[in-house]
C-alpha positions as CSV (number, residue, x, y, z in Angstrom):
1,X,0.0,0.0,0.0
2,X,1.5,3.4,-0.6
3,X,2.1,6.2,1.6
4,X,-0.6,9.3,2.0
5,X,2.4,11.3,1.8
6,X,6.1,11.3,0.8
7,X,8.2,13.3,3.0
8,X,11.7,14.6,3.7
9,X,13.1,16.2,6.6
10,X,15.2,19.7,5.7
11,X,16.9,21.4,8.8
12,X,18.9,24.7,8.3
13,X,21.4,26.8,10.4
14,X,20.2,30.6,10.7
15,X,21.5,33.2,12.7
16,X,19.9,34.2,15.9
17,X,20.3,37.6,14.8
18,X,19.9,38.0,11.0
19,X,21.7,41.4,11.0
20,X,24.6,39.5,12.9
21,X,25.3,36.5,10.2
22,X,28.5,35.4,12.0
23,X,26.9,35.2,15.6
24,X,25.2,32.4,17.5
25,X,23.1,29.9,15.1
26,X,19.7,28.4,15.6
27,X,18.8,25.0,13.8
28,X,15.5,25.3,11.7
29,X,13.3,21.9,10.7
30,X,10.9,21.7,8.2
31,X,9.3,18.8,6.7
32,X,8.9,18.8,2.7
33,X,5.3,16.8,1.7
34,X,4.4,15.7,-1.3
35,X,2.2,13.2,-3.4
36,X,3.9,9.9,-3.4
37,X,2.6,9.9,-7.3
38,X,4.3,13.5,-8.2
39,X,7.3,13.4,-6.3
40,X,9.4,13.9,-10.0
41,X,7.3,16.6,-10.7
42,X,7.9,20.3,-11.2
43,X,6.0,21.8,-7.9
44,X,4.9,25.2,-7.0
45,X,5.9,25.2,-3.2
46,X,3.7,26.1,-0.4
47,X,4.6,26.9,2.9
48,X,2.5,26.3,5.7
49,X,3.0,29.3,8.2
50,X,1.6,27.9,11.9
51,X,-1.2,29.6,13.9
52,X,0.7,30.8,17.6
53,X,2.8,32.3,18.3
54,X,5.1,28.9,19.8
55,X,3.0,26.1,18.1
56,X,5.0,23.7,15.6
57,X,4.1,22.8,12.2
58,X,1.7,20.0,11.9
59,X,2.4,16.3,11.7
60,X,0.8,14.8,8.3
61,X,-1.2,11.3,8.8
62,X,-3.6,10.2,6.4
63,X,-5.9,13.3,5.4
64,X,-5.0,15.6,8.6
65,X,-4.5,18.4,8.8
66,X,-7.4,18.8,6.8
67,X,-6.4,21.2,4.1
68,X,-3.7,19.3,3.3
69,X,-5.0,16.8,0.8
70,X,-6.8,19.9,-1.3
71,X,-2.9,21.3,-1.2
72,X,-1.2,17.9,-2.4
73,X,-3.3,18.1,-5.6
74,X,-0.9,21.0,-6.8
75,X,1.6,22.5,-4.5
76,X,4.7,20.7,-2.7
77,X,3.9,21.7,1.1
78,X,6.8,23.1,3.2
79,X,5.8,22.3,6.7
80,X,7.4,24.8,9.2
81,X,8.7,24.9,12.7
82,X,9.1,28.2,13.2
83,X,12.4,28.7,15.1
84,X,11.7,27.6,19.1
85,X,9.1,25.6,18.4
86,X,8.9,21.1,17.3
87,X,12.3,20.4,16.3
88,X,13.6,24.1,15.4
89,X,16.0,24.7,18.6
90,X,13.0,24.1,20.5
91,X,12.6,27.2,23.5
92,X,11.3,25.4,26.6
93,X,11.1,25.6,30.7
94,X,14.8,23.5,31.0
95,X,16.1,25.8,28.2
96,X,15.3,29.1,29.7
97,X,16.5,27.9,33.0
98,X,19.9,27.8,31.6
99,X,20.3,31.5,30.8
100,X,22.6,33.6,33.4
101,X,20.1,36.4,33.9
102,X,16.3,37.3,32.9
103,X,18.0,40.1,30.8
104,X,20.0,37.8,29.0
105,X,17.2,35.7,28.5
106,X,14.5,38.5,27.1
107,X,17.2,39.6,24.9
108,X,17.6,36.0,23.2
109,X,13.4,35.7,23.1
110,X,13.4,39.2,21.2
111,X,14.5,37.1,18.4
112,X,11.6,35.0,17.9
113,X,9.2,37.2,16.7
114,X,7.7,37.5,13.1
115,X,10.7,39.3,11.5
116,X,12.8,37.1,12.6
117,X,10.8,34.0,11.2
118,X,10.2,36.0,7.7
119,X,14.5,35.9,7.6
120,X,14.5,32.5,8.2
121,X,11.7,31.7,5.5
122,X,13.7,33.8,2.8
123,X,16.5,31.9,4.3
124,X,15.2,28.4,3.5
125,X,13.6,29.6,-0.2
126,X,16.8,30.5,-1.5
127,X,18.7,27.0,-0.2
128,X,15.2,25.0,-1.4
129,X,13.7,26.5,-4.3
130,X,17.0,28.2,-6.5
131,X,15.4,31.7,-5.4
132,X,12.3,31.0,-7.1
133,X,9.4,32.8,-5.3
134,X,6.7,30.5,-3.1
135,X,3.4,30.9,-1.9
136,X,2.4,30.9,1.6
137,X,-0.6,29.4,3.8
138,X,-1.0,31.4,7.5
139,X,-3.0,30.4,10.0
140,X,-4.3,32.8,12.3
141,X,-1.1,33.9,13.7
142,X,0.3,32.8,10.4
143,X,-1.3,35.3,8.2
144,X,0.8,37.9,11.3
145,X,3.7,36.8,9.6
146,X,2.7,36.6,6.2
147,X,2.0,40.7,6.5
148,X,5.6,40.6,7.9
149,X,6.5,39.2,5.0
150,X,4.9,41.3,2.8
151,X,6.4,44.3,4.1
152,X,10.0,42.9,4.0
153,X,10.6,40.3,1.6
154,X,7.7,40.5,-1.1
155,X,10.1,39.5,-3.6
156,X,9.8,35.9,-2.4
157,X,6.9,35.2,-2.8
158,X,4.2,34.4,-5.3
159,X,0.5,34.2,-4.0
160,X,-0.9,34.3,-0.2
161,X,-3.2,32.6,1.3
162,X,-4.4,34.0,5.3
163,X,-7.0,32.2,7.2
164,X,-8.5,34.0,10.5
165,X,-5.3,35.9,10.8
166,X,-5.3,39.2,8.9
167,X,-3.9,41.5,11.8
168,X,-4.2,45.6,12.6
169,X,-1.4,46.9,11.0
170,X,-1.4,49.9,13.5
171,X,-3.3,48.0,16.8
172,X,-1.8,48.2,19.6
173,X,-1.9,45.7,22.3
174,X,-4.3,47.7,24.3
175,X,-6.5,47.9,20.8
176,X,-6.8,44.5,20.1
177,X,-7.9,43.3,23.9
178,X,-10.2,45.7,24.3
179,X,-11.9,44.3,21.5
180,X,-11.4,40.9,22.4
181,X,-12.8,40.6,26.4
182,X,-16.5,41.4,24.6
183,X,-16.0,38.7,22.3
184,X,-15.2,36.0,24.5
185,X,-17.8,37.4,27.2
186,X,-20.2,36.4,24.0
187,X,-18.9,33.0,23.6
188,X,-18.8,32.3,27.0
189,X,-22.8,33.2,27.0
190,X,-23.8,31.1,23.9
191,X,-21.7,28.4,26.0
192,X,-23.9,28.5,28.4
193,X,-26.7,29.2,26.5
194,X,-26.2,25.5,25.0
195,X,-25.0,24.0,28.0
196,X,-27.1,25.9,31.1
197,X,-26.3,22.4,33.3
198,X,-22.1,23.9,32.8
199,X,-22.4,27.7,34.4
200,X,-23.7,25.8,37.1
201,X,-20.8,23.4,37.0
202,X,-18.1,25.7,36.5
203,X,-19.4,27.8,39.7
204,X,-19.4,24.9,41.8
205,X,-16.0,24.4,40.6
206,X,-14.7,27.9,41.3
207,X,-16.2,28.3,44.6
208,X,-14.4,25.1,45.9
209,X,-10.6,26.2,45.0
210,X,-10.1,29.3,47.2
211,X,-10.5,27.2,50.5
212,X,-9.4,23.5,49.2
213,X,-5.7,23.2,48.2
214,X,-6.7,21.4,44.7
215,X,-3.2,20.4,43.6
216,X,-2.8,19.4,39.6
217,X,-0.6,16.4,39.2
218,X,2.6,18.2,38.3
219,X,1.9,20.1,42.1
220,X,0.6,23.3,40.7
221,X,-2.4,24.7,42.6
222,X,-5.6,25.1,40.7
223,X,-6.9,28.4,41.3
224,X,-10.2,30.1,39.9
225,X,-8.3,32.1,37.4
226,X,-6.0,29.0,36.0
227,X,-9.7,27.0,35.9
228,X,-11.2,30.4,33.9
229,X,-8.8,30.0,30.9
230,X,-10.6,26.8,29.9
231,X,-12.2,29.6,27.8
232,X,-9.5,29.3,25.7
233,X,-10.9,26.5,23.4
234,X,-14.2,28.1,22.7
235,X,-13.2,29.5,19.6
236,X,-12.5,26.6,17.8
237,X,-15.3,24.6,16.1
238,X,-15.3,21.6,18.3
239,X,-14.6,24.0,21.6
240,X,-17.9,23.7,22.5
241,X,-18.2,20.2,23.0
242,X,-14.4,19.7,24.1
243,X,-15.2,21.8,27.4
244,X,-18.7,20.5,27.9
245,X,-17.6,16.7,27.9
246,X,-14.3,18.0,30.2
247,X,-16.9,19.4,32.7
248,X,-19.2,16.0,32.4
249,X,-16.5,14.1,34.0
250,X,-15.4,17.0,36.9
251,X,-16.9,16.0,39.6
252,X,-16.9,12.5,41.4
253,X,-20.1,11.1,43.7
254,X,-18.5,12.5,46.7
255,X,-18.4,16.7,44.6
256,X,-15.0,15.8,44.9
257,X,-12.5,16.7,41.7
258,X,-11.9,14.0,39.7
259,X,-8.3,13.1,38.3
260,X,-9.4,12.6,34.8
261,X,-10.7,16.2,35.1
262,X,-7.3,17.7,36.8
263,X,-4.9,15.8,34.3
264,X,-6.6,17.3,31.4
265,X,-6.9,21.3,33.0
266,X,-2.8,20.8,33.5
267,X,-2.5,19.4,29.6
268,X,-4.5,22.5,28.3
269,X,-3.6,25.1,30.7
270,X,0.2,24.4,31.8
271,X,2.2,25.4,28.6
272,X,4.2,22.6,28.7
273,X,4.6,22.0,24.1
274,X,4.6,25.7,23.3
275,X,5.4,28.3,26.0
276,X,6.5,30.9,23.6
277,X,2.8,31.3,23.3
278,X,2.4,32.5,26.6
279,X,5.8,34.5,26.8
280,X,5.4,36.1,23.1
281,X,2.1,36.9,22.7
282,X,1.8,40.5,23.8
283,X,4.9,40.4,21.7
284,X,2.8,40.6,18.7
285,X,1.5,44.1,19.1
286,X,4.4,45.5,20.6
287,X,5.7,48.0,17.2
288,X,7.7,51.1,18.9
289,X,4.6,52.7,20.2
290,X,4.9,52.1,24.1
291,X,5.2,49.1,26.4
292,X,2.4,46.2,25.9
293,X,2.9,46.6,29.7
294,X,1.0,43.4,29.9
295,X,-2.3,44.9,28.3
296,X,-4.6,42.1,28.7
297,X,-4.2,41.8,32.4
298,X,-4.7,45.8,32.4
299,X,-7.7,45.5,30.0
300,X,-9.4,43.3,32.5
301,X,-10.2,45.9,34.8
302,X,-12.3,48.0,32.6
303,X,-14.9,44.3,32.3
304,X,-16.3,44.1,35.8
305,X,-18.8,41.2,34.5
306,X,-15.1,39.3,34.6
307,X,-15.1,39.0,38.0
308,X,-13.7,36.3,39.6
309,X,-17.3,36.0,42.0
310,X,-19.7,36.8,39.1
311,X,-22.5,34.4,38.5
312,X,-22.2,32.8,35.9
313,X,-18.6,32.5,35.9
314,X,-16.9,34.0,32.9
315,X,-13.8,32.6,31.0
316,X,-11.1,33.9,29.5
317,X,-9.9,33.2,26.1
318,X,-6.5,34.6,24.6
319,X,-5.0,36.4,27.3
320,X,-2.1,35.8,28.9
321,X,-1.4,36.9,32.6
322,X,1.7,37.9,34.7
323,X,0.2,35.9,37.7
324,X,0.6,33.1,35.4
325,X,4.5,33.2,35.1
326,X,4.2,33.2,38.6
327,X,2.0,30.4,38.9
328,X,2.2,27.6,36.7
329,X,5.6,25.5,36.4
330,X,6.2,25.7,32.7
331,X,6.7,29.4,32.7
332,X,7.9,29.8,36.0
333,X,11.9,29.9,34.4
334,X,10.6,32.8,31.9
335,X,8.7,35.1,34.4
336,X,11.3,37.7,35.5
337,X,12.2,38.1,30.9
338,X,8.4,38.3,30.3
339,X,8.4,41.3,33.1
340,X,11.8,42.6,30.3
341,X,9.7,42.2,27.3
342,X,6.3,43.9,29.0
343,X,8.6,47.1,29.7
344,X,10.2,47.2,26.0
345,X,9.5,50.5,24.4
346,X,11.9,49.9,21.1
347,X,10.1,47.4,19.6
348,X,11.0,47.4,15.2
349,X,8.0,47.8,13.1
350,X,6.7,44.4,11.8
351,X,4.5,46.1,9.1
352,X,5.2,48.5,6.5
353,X,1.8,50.6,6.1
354,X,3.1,52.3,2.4
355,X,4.5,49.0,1.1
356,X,1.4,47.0,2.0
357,X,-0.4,49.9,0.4
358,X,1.2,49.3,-3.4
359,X,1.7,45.5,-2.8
360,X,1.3,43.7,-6.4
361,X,1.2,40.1,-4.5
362,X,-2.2,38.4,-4.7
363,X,-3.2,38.2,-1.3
364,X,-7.0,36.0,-0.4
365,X,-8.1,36.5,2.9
366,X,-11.0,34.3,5.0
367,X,-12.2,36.6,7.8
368,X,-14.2,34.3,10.1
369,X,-17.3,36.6,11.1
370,X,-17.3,35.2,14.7
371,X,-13.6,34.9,15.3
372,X,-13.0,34.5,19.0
373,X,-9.1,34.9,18.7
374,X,-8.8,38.0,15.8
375,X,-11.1,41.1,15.3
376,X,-13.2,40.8,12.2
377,X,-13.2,44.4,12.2
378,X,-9.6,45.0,12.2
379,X,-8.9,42.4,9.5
380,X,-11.4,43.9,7.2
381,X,-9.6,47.4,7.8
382,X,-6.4,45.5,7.1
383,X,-8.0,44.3,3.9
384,X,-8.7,47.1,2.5
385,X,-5.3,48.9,3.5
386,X,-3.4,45.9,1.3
387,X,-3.4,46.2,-2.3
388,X,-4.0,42.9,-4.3
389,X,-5.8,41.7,-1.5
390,X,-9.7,39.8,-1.6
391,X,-11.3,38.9,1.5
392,X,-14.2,36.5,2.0
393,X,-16.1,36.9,5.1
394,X,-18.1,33.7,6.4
395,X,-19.8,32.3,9.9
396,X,-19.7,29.3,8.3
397,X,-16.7,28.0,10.2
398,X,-15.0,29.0,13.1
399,X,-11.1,30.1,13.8
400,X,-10.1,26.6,12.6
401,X,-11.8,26.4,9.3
402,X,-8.7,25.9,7.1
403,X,-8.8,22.2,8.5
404,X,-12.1,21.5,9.7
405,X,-13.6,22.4,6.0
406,X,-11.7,19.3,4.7
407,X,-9.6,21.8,1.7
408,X,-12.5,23.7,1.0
409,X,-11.3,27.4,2.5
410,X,-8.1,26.6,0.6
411,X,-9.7,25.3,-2.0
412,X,-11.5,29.1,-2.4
413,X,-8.7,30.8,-1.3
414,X,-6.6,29.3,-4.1
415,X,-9.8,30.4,-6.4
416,X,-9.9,33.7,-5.5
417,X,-6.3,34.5,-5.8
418,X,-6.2,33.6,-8.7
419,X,-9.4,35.0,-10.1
420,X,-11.6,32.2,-10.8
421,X,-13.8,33.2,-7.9
């Protein structure tokens, strides 16, 4: 029986710093996919650009991720992980704890940001593909990187392809999460609106952890605001149903909390694969216009219905905390540098407003109309700020369309960039 796909493994030394070529080297992987039946054949590449920031690049099985089979019908998929992340120099809890000081340590994660992952990309095109220009696929954070891209290096690149992740090009951090704590607080309702036995579940929950010492199994302490960013999944398609069937099996006979329950709150909550999400994430909006001064923790105040002894309890969804350096053990190693990176004021500009402007790349766009994660509004501004650019704006899918569609947001995306739709 043959393969789904036929892969090979790539890995590349870049610099750390790409303006300092002879200093200290990272290792880059990527994983090269293509039909088993075309392997001699003369591919356009695509490279996959992960949602994040600090997730890895898929691993292809048979038809997952989900937009891959549509891709394999024409393209020979690049499958990134973006430097820190899966096999690229990976950053994690035992690899911070070997820096000398915090400051040495934020000034090493001030490399890991979407300029820096752009370098590498042009990097890898010019060892991979003779120079020719590629096209991209971003996912939510992805399509951040492909407006990086854009601005810097649009010479390398062909087409575009951005799926729930077309960002503010001028938003600051304070911007996007004042826009985001209403849209979560809706989720959070319709949660409850399908599930009404789970607000009553998830208060029983809360209300137990101030006086009882609920430990996780890695020894962490399970407070309210750890159990609130279960929120986090809503946004996805299946979210729904992920946290409803989590909170089914919470509670023993005894309204005690089960161990099923507290092994799977430390899996989604403790950062453990990817804690550059946590540790870059306010990163993202940080583009010489202040401190992010840890925005979403600020922002919080200005939502009283947030509180922590509101009924129904509310979730959180995308934010990250400074409590939760503090606080959970896989981030515990980065919390003095995240403090650093809060307080930076000198942040370089990841978008270029005028070159975005005149861009001649064809850039397709799906805007997912109830996007937990990214402001519809602000993606449609961006979309209109970005020559060669067509959005498509649906609620028929969520923030993870691209794969749960089974090809067919690529599929369209593909149309539309170039003209057939």
């Amino acid at each position: 029986m043959n393969p789904a796909h036929a892969t090979t493994d790539h890995v590349f030394t870049v610099p750390l710093d790409h303006s300092l070529p002879g200093g200290p080297t990272l290792q880059v992987f990527a994983r090269e996919v293509v039909d088993p039946a075309r392997t001699q054949d003369q591919l356009p590449w695509l490279l996959y650009l992960q949602g994040g920031p600090g997730g890895k690049a898929p691993r292809p099985s048979a038809g997952s991720p989900g937009w891959l089979p549509q891709a394999l019908k024409t393209h020979r998929v690049l499958l990134l992980d973006q430097r820190g992340t899966g096999r690229s120099t990976p950053v994690t809890a035992k690899a911070a704890s070997r820096f000398a000081s915090p400051a040495e340590l934020a000034a090493h994660l001030a490399h890991f940001r979407a300029d820096a992952i752009v370098a590498d990309a042009e990097l890898i095109r010019r060892q991979l593909c003779s120079d020719e220009p590629w096209e991209t696929l971003g996912q939510s954070y992805g399509g951040f990187i492909t407006l990086t891209y854009l601005s810097q290096a649009p010479h390398g690149l062909r087409a575009c392809y951005v799926t729930g992740g077309l960002p503010g090009l001028t938003a600051t951090a304070d911007d996007v999460y004042h826009r985001t704590y209403p849209r979560v607080r809706d989720r959070v309702r319709d949660f409850y609106a399908r599930y009404p036995e789970d607000a009553a579940r998830l208060r029983k929950i809360a209300d137990l952890l101030p006086s009882d010492d609920v430990r996780l199994p890695g020894g962490d302490r399970l407070t309210t605001r750890r159990l609130r960013t279960l929120g986090l999944v809503l946004g996805m398609g299946d979210g729904f149903e992920r946290l409803h069937w989590l909170l089914d099996e919470s509670l023993d006979a005894d309204g005690e909390l089960t161990d099923t329950f507290l092994h799977q709150v430390e899996s989604l909550t403790g950062f453990t694969d990817n804690p550059l999400y946590a540790v870059m994430q306010e990163t993202l909006y940080g583009q010489g216009a202040g401190p992010t001064a840890w925005a979403a923790d600020r922002s919080l105040t200005d939502f009283p219905e947030f509180a922590e002894d509101a009924d129904p309890l509310l979730l959180t969804g995308e934010m990250i905390y400074p409590w939760m350096f503090r606080e959970i053990k896989g981030l515990r190693p980065f919390a003095d540098a995240a403090d650093l990176l809060a307080q930076r004021t000198d942040w370089p500009l990841l978008y270029d407003p005028q070159r975005l402007a005149a861009n001649q790349v064809p850039l397709a766009a799906v805007v997912y109309h109830d996007d937990m994660y990214v402001d519809a509004g602000l993606s449609l501004r961006t979309a209109q700020d970005v020559g060669a650019t067509r959005a498509w704006v649906t609620n028929e899918w969520e923030h993870d369309g691209v794969t749960a569609s089974n090809g067919r947001v690529l599929a369209r995306l593909m149309d539309l960039a170039a003209g057939r739709a």
